[in-house]
C-alpha positions, 0 to 999 in steps of 0.5 A, spaced: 794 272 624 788 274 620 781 270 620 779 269 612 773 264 611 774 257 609 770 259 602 776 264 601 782 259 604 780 255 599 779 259 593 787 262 595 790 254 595 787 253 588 789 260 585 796 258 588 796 250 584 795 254 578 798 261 579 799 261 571 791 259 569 788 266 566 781 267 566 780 265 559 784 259 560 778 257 565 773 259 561 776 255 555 775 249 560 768 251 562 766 252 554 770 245 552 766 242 558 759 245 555 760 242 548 762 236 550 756 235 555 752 237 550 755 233 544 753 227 548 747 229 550 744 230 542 748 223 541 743 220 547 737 224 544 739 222 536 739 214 538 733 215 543 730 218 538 731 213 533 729 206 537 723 210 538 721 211 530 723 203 529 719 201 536 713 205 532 714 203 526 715 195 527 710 196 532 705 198 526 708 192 522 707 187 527 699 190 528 698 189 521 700 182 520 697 180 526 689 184 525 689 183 517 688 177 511 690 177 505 685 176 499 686 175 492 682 182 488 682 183 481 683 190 478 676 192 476 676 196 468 675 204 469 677 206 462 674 200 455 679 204 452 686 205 457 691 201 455 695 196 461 699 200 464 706 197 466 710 199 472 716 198 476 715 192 480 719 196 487 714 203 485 708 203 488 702 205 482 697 210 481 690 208 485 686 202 481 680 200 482 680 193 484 675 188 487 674 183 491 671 178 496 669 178 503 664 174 507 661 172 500 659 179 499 663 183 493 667 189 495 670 195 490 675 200 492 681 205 490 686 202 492 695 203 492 697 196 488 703 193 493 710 194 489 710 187 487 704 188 483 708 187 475 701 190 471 695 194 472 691 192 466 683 190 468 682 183 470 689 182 473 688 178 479 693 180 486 694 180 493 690 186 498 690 186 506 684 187 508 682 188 516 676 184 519 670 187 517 673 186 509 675 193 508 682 194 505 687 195 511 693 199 506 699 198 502 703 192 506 709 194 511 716 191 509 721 190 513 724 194 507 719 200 509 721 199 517 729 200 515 727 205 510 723 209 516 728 208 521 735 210 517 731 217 514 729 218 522 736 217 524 739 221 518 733 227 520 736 227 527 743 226 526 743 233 522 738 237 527 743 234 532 750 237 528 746 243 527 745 245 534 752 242 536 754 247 530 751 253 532 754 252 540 760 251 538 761 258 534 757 261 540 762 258 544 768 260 540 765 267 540 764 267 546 772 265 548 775 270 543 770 276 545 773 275 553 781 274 549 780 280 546 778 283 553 783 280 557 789 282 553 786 289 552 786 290 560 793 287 560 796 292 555 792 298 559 795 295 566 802 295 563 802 301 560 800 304 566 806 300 570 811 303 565 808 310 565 809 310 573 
């Protein structure tokens, strides 16, 4: 009796369960694994992704409520002659020059007016974050900027994932159908070689 490796034994009982299995069959198998593998993964990264841009940006939130005061300004006049400038309240305006009160010292900026601010006519009075030292600290974060912020990343990382997820797959399927047109180019030339005999 001869002697054949257990590597090769065992290779010859897994042909013999699927003596019909082609090359292809297995290959198809291996493909349809990789893409599935890989569609996961994207899914893992998509949402990893995404809790990391709301942890950030509530964590941005969260600072500047816990590091800021808010004061009361007043829009200061750049132009006699400009008329007021009504602006949607859930529309940030242009910048505006405005002023306000810090350790009974005056200070004036440039600032981005907060989105509820209804009209930048001089001599309007609004609400500004300053930092400790008195310095205007930036437009407030909303919960609504924080949820904005979190379903743009989520979108972004959705169609980058699909995107990749895409480009495997119709590699993939070329790949599968290169190795079809093989197999059957290399089964025609042996049974016509057959027949000829």
């Amino acid at each position: 009796m001869r002697w054949t490796p257990r590597r090769q034994r065992y290779a010859q009982v897994r042909r013999s369960r699927h003596p019909f299995t082609r090359p292809v069959d297995r290959l198809a198998t291996r493909l349809n694994l990789l893409l599935a593998m890989v569609t996961a993964l994207m899914i893992i990264l998509s949402t990893g992704l995404t809790v990391l841009v709301y942890d950030a940006a509530q964590a941005r939130a969260t600072h500047q409520q816990t590091h800021t005061h808010l004061v009361a300004a007043t829009i200061t006049p750049t132009n006699d002659d400009a008329p007021s400038q009504a602006v949607d309240p859930g529309l940030r305006t242009e910048p505006t020059a405005v002023t306000w009160t810090w350790a009974g010292q005056p200070r004036t900026d440039i600032i981005d007016l907060p989105p509820r601010t209804s009209r930048t006519s001089p001599g309007t009075q609004t609400k500004i974050l300053v930092d400790p030292a008195g310095n205007w600290a930036g437009p407030a974060i909303t919960p609504a900027q924080v949820t904005g912020t979190t379903i743009t990343a989520l979108i972004g990382t959705l169609v980058a994932a699909s995107a990749l997820t895409i480009a495997l797959h119709t590699w993939c399927s070329r790949t599968l159908d290169r190795h079809r047109q093989r197999y059957w180019d290399e089964s025609l030339h042996r049974f016509f070689a057959t027949y000829d005999r």
